[in-house]
C-alpha positions as CSV (number, residue, x, y, z in Angstrom):
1,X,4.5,12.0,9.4
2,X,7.8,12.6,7.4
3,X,9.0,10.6,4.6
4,X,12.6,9.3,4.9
5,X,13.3,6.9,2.3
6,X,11.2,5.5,-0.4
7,X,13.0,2.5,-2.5
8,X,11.6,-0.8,-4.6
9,X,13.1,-3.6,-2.9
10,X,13.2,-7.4,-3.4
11,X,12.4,-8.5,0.0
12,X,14.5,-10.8,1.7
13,X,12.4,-12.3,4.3
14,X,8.0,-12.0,4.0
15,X,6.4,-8.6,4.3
16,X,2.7,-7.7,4.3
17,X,1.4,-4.7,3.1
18,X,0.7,-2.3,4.8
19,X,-2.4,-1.5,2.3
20,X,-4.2,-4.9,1.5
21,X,-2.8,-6.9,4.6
22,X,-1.6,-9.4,2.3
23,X,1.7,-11.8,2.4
24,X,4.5,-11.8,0.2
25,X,7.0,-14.4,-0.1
26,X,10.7,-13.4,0.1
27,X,11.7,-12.0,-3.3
28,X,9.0,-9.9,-3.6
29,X,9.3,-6.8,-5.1
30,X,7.8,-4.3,-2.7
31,X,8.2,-0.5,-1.8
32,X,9.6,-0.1,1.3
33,X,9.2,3.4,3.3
34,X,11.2,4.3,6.2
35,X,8.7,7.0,8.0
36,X,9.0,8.7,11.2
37,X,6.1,10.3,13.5
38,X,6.4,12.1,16.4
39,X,9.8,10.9,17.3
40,X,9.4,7.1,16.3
41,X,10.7,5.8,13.3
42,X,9.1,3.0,11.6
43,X,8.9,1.4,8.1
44,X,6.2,-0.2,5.8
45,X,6.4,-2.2,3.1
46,X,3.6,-1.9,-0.2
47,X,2.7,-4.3,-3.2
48,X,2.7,-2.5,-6.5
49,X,-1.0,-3.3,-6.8
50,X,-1.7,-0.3,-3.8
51,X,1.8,1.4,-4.6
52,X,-0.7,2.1,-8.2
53,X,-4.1,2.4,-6.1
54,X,-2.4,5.1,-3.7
55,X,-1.0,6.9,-6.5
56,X,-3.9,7.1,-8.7
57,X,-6.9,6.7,-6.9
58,X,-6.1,8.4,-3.6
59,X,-8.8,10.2,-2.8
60,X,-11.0,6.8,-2.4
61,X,-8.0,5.7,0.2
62,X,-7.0,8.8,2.2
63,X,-8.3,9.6,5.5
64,X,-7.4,12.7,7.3
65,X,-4.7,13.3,4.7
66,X,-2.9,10.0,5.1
67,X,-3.7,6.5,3.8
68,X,-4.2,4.0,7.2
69,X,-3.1,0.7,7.9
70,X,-5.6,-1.4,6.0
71,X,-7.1,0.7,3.8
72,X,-7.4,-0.7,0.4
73,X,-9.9,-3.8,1.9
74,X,-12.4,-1.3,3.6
75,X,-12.8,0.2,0.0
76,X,-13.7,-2.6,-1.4
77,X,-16.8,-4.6,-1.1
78,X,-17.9,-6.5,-4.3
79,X,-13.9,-7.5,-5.5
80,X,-12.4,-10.3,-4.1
81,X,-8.8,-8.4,-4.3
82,X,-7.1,-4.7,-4.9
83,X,-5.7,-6.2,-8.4
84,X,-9.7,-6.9,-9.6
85,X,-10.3,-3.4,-7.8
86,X,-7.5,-1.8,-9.8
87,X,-9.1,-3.3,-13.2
88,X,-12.4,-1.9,-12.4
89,X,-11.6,1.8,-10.7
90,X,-9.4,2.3,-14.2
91,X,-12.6,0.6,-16.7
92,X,-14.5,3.3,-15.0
93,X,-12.4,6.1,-15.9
């Protein structure tokens, strides 16, 4: 998988993330990726609650080298969302 573009955008219609699966309204402010992978070219869109859980806790969401569809709820089990995840990955630190 390659990397084309990487921007913060303020959506204009709903996106989920890719990451937690949730739903934000239009004029959200999400990173969207344009990606492509053997030949297909696709894009994904990520709150900045996993945008800061990818960057600084990736080796608890990384499989094979690359973060899945969905990966920031199969990491948590005892928080209700990745923002009360975030709070207690960094109070661990």
């Amino acid at each position: 998988m390659n990397n084309l573009y990487r921007k913060i955008v303020k959506t204009r219609k709903p996106h989920e993330c890719f990451a937690c699966n949730r739903t934000f309204k239009k004029g959200s402010e999400m990173e969207r990726q344009v990606n492509v992978d053997g030949g297909e070219i696709y894009q994904l869109y990520s709150c900045k609650t996993c945008q800061i859980l990818m960057s600084e806790f990736s080796e608890l969401f990384l499989y094979e080298g690359i973060f899945e569809y969905g990966c920031i709820p199969k990491s948590y089990e005892d928080e209700e969302n990745p923002e009360e995840l975030l709070k207690n990955l960094r109070s661990k630190n």
